[in-house]
C-alpha positions in Angstrom: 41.9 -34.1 1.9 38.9 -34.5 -0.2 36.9 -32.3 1.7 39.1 -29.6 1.9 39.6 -29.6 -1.6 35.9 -29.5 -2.2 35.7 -26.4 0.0 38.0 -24.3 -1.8 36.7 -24.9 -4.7 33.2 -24.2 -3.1 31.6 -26.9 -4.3 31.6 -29.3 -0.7 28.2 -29.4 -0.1 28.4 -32.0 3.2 30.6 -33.5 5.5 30.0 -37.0 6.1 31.6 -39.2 9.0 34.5 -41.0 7.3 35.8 -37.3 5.6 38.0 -37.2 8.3 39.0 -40.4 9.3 41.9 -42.2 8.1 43.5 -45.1 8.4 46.8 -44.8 11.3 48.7 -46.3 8.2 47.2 -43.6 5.9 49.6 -44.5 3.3 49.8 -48.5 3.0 46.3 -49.3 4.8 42.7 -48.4 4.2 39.5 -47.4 6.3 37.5 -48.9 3.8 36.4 -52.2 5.4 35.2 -50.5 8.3 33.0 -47.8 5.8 32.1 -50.6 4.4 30.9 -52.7 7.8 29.6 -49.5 9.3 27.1 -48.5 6.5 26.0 -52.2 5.8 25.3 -52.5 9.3 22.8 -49.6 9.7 21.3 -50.1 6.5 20.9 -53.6 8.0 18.6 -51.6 10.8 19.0 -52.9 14.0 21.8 -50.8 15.5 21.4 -47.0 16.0 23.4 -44.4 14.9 25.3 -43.7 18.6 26.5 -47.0 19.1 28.1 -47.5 15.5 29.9 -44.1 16.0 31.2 -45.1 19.4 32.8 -48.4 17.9 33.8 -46.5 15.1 35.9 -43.7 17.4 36.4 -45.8 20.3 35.7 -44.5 24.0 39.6 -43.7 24.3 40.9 -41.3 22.0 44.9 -41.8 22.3 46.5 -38.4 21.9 43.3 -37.3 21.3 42.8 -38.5 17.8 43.5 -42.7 18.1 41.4 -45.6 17.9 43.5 -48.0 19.1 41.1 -50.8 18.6 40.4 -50.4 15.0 43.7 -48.5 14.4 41.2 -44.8 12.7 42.8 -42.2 13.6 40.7 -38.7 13.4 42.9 -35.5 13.0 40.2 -32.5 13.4 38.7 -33.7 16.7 42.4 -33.4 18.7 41.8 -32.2 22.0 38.1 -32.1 21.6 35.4 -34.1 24.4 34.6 -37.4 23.5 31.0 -36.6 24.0 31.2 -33.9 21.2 33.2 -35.8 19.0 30.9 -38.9 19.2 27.6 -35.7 18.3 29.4 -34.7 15.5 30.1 -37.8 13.9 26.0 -39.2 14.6 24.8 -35.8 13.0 27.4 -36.7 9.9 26.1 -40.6 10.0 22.6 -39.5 9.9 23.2 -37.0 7.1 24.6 -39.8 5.3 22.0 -42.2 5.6 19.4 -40.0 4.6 20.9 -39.0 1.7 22.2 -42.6 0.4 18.7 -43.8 1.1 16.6 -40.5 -0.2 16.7 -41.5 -3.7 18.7 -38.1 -4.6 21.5 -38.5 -7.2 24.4 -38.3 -4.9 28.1 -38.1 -6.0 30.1 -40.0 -3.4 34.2 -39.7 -3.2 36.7 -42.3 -2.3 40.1 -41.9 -1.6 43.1 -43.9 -0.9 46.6 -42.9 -1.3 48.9 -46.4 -1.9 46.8 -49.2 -0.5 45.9 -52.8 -2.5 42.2 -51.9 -2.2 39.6 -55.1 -2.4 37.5 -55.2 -5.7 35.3 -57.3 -3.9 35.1 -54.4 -1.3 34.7 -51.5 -3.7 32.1 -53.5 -5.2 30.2 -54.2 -2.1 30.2 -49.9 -1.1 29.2 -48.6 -4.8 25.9 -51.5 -4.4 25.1 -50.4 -0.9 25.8 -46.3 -2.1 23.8 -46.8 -5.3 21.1 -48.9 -4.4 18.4 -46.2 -4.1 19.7 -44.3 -6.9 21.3 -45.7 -9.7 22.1 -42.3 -11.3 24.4 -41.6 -8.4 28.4 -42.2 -9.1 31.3 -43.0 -7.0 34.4 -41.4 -8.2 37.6 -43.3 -6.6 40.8 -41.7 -6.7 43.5 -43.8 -6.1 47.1 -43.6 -6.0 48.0 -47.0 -6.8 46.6 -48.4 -10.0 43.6 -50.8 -10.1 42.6 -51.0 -14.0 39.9 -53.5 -13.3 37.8 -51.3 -11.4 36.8 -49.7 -14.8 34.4 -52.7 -15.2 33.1 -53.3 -12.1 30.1 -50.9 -12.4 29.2 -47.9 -14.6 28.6 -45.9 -12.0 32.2 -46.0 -10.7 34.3 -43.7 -12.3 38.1 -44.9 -11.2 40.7 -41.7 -11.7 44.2 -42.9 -11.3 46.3 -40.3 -9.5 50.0 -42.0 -9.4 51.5 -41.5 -6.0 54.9 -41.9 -4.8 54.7 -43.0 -1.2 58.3 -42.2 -1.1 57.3 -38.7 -0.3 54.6 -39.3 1.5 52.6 -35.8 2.7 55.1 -33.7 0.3 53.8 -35.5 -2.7 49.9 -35.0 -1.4 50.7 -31.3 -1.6 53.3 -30.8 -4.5 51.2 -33.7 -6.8 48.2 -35.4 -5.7 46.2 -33.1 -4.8 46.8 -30.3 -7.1 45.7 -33.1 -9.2 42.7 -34.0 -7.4 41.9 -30.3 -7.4 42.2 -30.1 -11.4 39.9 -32.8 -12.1 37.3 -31.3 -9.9 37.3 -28.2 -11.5 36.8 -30.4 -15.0 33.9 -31.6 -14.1 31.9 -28.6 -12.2 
């Protein structure tokens, strides 16, 4: 979602590995403990890149897009090798690394559309994200309201979208991410 926003707005400057990978239960459930687990691992060192992104996709894509094991699923590599789509995500993993660890000022974009999302875990991904660069910022945009994340760090900048998960995909197009979109263009 994010990314595609960003690229019609010509602003998306890189693709990272968990752009486009979701959560099976994209609505009610989050990928963020695994983002979480996956970067604090190799930042960790220890484990290279290819092993984290097999766990990550799994060596059994059901349907061609389904983790079974950790329940990601990962829409734009349908019907693709498992060999290329295990490349891909290492070139995105490395890309990511080097930039959250290159000292660069980095904006860095969550989003979840109706899930209770962990303070304690948002917490834990803007300290690993900012770490090298304190001027970087991670804008969360969430569809179910979290007040307190406002004071968790000043580098977070929370933006409520509210999202009725009623309507599921008809609300991402008709509502949240025209909204998405608009803030976007406020701020470039």
């Amino acid at each position: 979602m994010t990314a595609a926003i960003l690229r019609d707005l010509n602003i998306r400057k890189f693709s990272y590995p968990f752009d486009w990978c979701s959560s099976n239960s994209q609505l009610y459930d989050t990928n963020l403990d695994i983002i979480v687990d996956i970067i604090k691992r190799r930042l960790k060192g220890g484990e290279n890149d290819r092993d984290l992104m097999v766990e990550m996709i799994g060596s059994n894509l059901e349907n061609g897009e389904l983790n079974k094991e950790n329940n990601l699923i990962f829409p734009g590599d349908k019907n693709q090798a498992l060999n290329e789509v295990y490349d891909k995500y290492i070139r995105r993993f490395e890309r990511m690394i080097e930039h959250i660890t290159s000292r660069e000022k980095c904006l860095y974009i969550f989003v979840n559309r109706y899930a209770d999302i962990s303070d304690t875990k948002i917490k834990e991904l803007s300290d690993m994200l900012l770490e090298y660069n304190s001027e970087s910022k991670l804008i969360l945009f969430l569809g179910k309201e979290h007040k307190h994340f406002n004071d968790i760090s000043k580098s977070i900048i929370y933006k409520y979208i509210p999202y009725d998960p009623t309507q599921f995909y008809e609300y991402d197009y008709s509502h949240f991410r025209p909204a998405m979109t608009e803030y976007f263009k406020s701020i470039c």
